[in-house]
C-alpha positions in Angstrom: 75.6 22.1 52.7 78.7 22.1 50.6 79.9 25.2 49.9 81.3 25.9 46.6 84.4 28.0 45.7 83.2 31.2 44.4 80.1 30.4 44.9 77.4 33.6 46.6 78.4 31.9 50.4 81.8 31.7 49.5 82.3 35.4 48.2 80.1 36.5 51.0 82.3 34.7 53.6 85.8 35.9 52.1 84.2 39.8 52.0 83.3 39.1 55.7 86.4 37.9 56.5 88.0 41.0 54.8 85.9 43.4 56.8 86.7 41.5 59.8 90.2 42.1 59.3 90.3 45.4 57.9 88.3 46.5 61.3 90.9 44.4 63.4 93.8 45.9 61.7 91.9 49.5 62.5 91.5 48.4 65.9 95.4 47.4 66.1 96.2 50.9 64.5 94.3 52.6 66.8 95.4 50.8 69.9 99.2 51.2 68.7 98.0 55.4 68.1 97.0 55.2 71.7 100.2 53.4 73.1 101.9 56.3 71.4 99.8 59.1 72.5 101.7 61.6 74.5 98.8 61.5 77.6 97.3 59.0 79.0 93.7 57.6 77.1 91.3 55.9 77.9 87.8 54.7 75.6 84.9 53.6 77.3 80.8 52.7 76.3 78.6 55.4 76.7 77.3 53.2 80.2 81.1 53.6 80.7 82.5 50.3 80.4 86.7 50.5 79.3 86.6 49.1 75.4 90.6 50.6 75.7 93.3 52.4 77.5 97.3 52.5 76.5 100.1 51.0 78.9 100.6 54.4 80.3 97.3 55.0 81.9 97.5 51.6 83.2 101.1 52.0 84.4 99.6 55.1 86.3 97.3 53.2 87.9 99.2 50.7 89.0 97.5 48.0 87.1 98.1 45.7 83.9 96.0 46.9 80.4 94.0 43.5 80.9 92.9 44.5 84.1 91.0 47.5 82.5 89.2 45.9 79.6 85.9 45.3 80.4 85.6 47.1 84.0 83.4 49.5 84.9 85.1 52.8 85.1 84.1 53.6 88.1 85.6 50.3 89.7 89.5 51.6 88.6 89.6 54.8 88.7 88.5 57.5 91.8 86.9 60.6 90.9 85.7 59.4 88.0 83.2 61.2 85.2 83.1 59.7 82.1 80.2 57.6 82.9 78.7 60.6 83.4 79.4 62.2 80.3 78.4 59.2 78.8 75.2 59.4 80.0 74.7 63.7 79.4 77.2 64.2 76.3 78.2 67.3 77.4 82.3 67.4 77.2 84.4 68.5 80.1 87.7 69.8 78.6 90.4 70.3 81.4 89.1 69.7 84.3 91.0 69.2 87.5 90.6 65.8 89.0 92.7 63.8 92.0 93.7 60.6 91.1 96.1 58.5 93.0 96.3 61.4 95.4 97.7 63.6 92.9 95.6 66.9 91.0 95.6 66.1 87.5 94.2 67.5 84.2 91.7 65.5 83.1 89.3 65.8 79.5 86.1 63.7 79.0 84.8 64.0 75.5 81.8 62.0 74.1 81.7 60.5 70.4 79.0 61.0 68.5 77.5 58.0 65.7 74.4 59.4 64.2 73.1 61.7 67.0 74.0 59.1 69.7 76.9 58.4 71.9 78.8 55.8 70.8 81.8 55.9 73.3 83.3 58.6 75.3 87.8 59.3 75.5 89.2 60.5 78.1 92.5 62.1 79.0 95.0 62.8 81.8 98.0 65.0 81.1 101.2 63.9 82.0 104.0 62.0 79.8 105.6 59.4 82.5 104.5 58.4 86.1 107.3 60.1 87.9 107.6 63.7 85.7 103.8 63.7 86.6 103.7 63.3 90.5 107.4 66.2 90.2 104.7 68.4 88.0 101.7 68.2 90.4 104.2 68.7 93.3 105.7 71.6 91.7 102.1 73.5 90.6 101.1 72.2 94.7 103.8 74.2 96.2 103.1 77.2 93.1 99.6 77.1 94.5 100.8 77.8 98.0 102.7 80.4 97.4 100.4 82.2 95.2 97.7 82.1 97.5 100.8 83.1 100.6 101.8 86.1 98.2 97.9 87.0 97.3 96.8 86.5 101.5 99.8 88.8 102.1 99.0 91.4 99.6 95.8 91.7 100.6 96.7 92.1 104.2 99.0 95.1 103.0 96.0 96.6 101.2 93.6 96.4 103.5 92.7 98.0 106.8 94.6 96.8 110.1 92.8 99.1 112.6 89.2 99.8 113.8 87.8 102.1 116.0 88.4 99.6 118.9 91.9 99.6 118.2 92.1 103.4 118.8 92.7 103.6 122.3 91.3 105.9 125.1 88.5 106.8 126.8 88.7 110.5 127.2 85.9 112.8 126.3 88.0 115.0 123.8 89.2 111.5 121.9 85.7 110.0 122.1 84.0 112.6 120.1 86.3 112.5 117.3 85.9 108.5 117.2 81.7 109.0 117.0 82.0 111.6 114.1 84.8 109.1 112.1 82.7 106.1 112.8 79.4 108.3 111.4 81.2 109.7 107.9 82.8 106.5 107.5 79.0 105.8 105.9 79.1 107.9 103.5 81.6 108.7 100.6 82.5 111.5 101.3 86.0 113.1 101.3 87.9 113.7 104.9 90.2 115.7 106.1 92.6 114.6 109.2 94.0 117.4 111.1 96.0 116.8 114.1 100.1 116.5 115.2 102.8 114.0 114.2 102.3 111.2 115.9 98.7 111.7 117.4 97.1 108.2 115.5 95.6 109.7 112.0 96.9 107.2 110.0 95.2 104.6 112.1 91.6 106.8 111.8 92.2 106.5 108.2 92.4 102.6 108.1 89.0 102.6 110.6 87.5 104.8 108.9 88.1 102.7 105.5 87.2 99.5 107.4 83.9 101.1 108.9 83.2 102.0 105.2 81.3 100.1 102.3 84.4 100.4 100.4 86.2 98.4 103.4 86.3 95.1 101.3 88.3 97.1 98.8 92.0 98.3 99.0 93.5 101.0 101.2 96.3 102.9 99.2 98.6 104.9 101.3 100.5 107.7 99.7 103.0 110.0 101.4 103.1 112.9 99.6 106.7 114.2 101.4 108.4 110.9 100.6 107.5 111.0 97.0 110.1 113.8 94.6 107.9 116.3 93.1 109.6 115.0 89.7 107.8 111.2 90.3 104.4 111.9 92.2 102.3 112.4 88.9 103.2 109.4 87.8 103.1 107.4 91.1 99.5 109.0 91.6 98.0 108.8 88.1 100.5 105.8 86.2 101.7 106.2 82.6 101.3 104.4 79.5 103.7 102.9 77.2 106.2 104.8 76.3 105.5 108.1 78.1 109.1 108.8 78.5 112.9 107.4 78.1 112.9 104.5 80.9 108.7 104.3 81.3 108.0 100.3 81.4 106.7 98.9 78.3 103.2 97.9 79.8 103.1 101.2 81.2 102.6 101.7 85.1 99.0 101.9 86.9 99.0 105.0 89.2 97.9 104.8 92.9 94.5 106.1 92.4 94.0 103.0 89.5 95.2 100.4 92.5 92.5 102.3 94.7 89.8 101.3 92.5 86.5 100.3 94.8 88.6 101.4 97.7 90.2 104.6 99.9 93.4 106.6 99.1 95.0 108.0 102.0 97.2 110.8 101.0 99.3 111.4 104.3 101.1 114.9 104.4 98.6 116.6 101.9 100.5 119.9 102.7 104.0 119.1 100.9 102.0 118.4 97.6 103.3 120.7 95.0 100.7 123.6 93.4 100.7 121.8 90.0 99.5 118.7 91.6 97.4 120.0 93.5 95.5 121.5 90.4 95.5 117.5 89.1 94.2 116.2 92.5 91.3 118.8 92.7 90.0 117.5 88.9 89.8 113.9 90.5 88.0 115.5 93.2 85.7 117.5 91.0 85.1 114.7 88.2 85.9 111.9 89.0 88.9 111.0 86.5 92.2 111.0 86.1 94.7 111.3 82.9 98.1 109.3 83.0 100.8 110.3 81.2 100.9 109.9 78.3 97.2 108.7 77.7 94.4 110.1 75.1 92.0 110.2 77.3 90.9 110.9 81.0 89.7 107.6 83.0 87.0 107.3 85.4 87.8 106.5 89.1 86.0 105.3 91.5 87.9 106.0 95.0 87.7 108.2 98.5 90.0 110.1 99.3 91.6 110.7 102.9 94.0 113.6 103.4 96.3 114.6 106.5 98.0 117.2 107.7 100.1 118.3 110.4 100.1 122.1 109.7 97.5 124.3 109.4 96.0 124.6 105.8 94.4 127.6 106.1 97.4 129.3 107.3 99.0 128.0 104.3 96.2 129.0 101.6 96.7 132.4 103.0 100.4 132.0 102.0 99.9 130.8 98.9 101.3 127.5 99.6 97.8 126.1 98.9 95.4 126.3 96.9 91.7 127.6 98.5 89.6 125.6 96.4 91.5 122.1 96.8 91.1 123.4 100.8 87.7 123.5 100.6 87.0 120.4 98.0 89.1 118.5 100.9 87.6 119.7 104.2 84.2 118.7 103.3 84.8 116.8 106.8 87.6 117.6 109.6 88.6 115.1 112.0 91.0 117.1 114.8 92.7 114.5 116.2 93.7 116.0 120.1 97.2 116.0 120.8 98.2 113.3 123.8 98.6 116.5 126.2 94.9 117.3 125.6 93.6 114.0 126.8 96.0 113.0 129.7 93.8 111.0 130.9 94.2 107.9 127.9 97.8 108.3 129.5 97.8 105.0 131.7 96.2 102.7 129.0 98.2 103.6 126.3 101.4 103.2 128.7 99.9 99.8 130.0 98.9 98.8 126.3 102.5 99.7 125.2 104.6 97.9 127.5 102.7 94.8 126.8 103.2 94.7 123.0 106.6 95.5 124.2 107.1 93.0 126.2 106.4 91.0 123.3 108.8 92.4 121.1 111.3 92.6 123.0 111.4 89.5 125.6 112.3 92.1 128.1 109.9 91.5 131.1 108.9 94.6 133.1 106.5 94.2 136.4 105.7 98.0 136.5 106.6 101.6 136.2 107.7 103.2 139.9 105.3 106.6 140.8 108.3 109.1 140.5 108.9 107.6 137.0 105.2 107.3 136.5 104.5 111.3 137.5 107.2 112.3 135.5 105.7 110.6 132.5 101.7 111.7 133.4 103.3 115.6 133.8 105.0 115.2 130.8 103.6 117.6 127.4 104.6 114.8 124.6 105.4 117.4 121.7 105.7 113.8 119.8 102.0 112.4 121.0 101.9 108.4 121.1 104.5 107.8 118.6 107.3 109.5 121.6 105.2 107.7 124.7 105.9 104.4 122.7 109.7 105.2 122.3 110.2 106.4 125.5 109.3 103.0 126.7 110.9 100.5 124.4 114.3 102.9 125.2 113.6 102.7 129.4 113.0 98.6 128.6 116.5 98.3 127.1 118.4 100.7 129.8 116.1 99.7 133.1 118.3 97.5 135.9 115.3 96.4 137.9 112.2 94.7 137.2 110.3 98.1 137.5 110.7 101.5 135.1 112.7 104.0 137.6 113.0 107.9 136.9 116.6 107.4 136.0 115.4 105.3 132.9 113.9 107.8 131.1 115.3 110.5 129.6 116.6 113.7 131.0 113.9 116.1 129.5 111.7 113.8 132.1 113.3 115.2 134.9 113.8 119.0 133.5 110.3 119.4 132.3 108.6 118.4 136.4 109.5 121.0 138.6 111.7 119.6 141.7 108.2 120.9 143.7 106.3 118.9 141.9 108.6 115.8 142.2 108.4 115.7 146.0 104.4 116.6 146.4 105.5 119.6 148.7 106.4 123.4 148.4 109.5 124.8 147.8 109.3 125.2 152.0 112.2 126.5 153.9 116.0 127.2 152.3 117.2 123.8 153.4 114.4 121.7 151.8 114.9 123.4 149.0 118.7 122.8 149.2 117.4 119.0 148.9 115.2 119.1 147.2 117.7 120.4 144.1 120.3 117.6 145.9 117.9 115.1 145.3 117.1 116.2 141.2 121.1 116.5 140.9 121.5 112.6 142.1 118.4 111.6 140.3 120.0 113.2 137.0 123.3 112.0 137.4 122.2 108.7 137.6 120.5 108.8 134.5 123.0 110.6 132.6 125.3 107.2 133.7 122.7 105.2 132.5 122.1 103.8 136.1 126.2 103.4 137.0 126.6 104.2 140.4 130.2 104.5 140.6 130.3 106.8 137.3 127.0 108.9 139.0 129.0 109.5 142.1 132.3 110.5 140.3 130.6 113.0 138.6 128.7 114.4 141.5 132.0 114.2 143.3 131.0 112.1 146.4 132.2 109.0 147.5 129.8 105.7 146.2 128.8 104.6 149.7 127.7 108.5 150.0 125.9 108.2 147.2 124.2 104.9 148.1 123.3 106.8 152.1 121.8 109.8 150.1 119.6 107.3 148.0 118.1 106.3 151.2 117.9 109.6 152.4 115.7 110.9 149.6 114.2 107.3 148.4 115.4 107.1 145.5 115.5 103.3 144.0 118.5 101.8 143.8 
């Protein structure tokens, strides 16, 4: 067949040739768009066969462009989806995906020719191979140490003691713990009475962890250690611009942080009258106004109090207001005093030299019985808090491997009645007379801080004196 110049085959040829080109030179354009594109791309079939990719994506994975024509997806790169979205058409913008070992930012979107997928682009975020492994690295470590600040924050905010970690066994401690482990139930507001130092702070986080609010946060507030001047705002928060020096995004009170959760406001008593009046409306409807706001705000928090004085005493001396004492003891804990359940004496002693010992990397095999008797006869005007001192200070001064009399301090010895020390009466004239010899050379040494030669100078003996009346009246060395 010859084919004539202009002829219907000839123009027909020449205007397929043109499209031809025109569709290569939109092909070249488009593969030059991609080279230039600031992320790596990648075009496959909607069964997800690679039509294209540019040098970068290709760089990333370690492979020449020719290498990717043609392949399945699947077979080049790990982790892969875009056959997938080929397949469902559904796009998946941003998605995190490991490639190479690395988290990336991946996007899969599907192209569309007349209702149909025709091919499907995909994505990876990054500019060159080595700013992209430095960026993943760099949002790796972020990661960690978001999720270190976040684990530590909510460790701060949550409760660190149950009821098991209360210790003792005594009859007067044990009813208090069954009545905090039965309110902690309900929602109800509670009041902790009992001395500095006898535990309420850790029957407030027990009683928060025993609660259905123990997933939520604990807030502690101590009403003492806050100026009168600041405690409004520290409870309730302000908004922007309240007042000269208030934070542009305002401040969110404690009660706000407490949301779902328990506010323990230690020290209740120190709480000035014209807060008190603001704390008894979140009592009575469940709101709060921060400075500066339009309106009141809902709440939804329990509230704790403590005290170490007597509230009553103080509403009848118009330090406090009745109605906030009655709104607040809906339920009383009276936590005893350590000199009211003598017997927890010994486990708290044995559970306190072993966290010591821990802290401390001081060793200790034992407390002797004088030192032992002195601290069982003891009253403890400072509860557990003054045990646990008393025994971290006899770790650092003690010369043996055992806690002696002379290692605690002199109240010890001034407080037990020289009777008492010895197990006898105060008998005849000259048992007496040692008996007070004895307590002299016991408090000497202390007072020396277990120096021998600087006990005896101040008793005014000789040392080897000293060291034949230790044996005389058994008194460790």
């Amino acid at each position: 067949m010859i084919i004539q110049r202009n002829g219907w085959v000839h123009r027909l040829l020449m205007d397929l040739a043109g499209k031809a080109q025109k569709v290569k030179e939109e092909k070249d354009m488009l593969q030059t768009i991609i080279d230039h594109a600031y992320e790596g791309v990648l075009i496959v079939d909607p069964k997800g066969y690679i039509l294209m990719a540019n040098e970068m994506y290709a760089d990333f994975l370690g492979k020449k462009l020719s290498e990717l024509i043609g392949k399945h997806v699947t077979e080049v790169i790990e982790n892969t989806r875009m056959h997938i979205v080929g397949q469902t058409g559904k796009p998946e913008i941003a998605q995190m995906q490991k490639i190479n070992g690395q988290e990336m930012i991946a996007s899969r979107i599907p192209v569309f020719n007349q209702g149909e997928v025709a091919a499907v682009v995909g994505t990876v975020m990054f500019q060159q191979v080595d700013d992209l492994f430095a960026l993943s690295t760099k949002m790796e470590n972020l990661r960690k140490e978001l999720n270190y600040y976040k684990s530590e924050l909510d460790k701060r905010l949550q409760a660190k003691y149950s009821f098991d970690t209360i210790l003792g066994t005594s009859d007067e401690l044990e009813k208090v713990k069954r009545l905090g482990q039965r309110v902690a139930k309900s929602d109800t507001t509670i009041l902790l009475k009992g001395e500095s130092g006898t535990g309420k702070e850790l029957f407030a986080h027990a009683i928060h962890r025993e609660s259905y609010r123990g997933a939520g946060p604990l807030i502690k507030v101590n009403c003492a250690a806050i100026p009168d001047t600041l405690l409004e705002s520290e409870l309730f928060g302000y908004k922007e611009g309240s007042f000269t020096g208030a934070k542009k995004s305002g401040k969110k009170g404690k009660f706000a942080l407490a949301k779902g959760g328990t506010i323990f406001l230690d020290e209740i008593s120190e709480m000035p009258l014209l807060m008190q009046v603001k704390l008894l409306r979140v009592l009575q409807e469940k709101e709060i106004e921060p400075i500066g706001a339009d309106k009141p705000e809902s709440v939804d928090v329990r509230i704790i109090a403590a005290t170490n004085k007597d509230l009553l005493s103080l509403v009848e001396q118009g330090k406090f207001r009745h109605d906030l004492y009655y709104r607040l003891n809906v339920v009383m804990l009276d936590i005893p005093p350590l000199r009211e359940r003598k017997s927890d004496t010994p486990l708290l002693i044995e559970h306190f030299l072993e966290k010591l010992t821990k802290e401390t990397g001081i060793s200790v095999e034992g407390i002797e019985q004088e030192a032992m008797d002195a601290l069982l006869s003891y009253s403890w005007p400072g509860n557990i808090r003054e045990l646990r001192n008393v025994l971290e200070r006899a770790l650092y001064v003690k010369h043996d491997s055992f806690i002696a009399i002379q290692d605690l301090p002199a109240e010890f010895l001034e407080a037990t009645p020289v009777s008492e020390q010895s197990g006898e009466g105060a008998g005849t004239l000259k048992q007496a007379v040692e008996q007070a010899e004895a307590l002299a050379i016991r408090r000497a040494i202390m007072e020396a801080k277990g120096d021998k030669r600087i006990a005896a100078k101040r008793l005014g003996i000789s040392k080897s004196s000293l060291y034949a009346k230790l044996v005389r009246y058994q008194i460790a060395k």
